[in-house]
N, C-alpha and C positions, 0 to 999 in steps of 0.2 A: 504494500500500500504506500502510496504516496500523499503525503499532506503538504496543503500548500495555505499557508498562515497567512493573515494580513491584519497587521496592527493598528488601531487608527486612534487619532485624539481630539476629540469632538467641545468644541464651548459649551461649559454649562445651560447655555440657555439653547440650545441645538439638542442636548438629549433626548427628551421625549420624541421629537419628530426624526430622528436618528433612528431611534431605537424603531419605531413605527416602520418607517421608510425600510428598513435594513429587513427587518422580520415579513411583513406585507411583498415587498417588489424583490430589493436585489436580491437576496438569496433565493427562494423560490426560481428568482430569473435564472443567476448562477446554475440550478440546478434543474432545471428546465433545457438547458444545454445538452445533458445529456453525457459531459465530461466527467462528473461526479456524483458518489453516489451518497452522500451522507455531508453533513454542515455539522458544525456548532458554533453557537454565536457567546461569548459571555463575556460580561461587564467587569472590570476591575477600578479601582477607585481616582477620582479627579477625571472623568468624562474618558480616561483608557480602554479600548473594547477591541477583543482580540476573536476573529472568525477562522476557523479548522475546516478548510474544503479537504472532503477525502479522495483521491481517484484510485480507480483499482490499480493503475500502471502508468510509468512516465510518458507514457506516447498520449494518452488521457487527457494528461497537463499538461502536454504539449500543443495538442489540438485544443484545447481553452485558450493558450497563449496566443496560437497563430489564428484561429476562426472566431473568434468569442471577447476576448480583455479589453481591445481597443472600442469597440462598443458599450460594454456595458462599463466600461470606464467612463465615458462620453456622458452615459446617464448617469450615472452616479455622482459627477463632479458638474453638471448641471442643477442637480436638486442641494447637493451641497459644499458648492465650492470651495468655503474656508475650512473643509475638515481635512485636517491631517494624517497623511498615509504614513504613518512611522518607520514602517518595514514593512518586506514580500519578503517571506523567505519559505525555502521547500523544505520539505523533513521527509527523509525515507525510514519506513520501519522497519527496524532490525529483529522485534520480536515483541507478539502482543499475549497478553493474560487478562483474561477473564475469569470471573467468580459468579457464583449463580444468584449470589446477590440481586435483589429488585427494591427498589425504591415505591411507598406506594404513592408519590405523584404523578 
């Protein structure tokens, strides 16, 4: 599996419709693609918000890179121009564990 992160740091007064905007349109769009098969979006504190695309294989994220980024880059930095892209970066899995653990939310 390949994850490909993107860090972002959003003004206080830009949250909620951040938060909105990101869960509603991009992701879904992200994932609408077809390049990945799994997200996570989570908040860490002072408007920091870090998103987990998963693709099954680097050719995946490749094809997001070359058919897909520069568009929904385009929307994204139309609805919210002053938010800060911190870092892209990829992450290959070297080895995952799972527990049968269930959370009940």
């Amino acid at each position: 599996m390949v994850t490909y992160e993107v860090t972002t740091i959003v003004d206080p007064s830009l949250v909620e419709a951040y938060e909105r905007y990101m869960c509603e349109h991009h992701i879904p769009d992200l994932l609408g693609t077809g390049c990945f098969r799994a997200a996570t979006f989570t908040r860490g504190g002072h408007g920091r918000y870090r998103m987990w695309y998963e693709a099954a294989t680097e050719r995946d994220l490749e094809r997001y890179t070359e058919e897909h980024a520069a568009r929904l880059r385009a929307v994204f930095g139309s609805h919210f121009p002053d938010v800060t892209v911190a870092a892209r970066e990829v992450w290959h899995t070297v080895q995952r564990w799972e527990t049968g653990w269930k959370s009940d939310r």
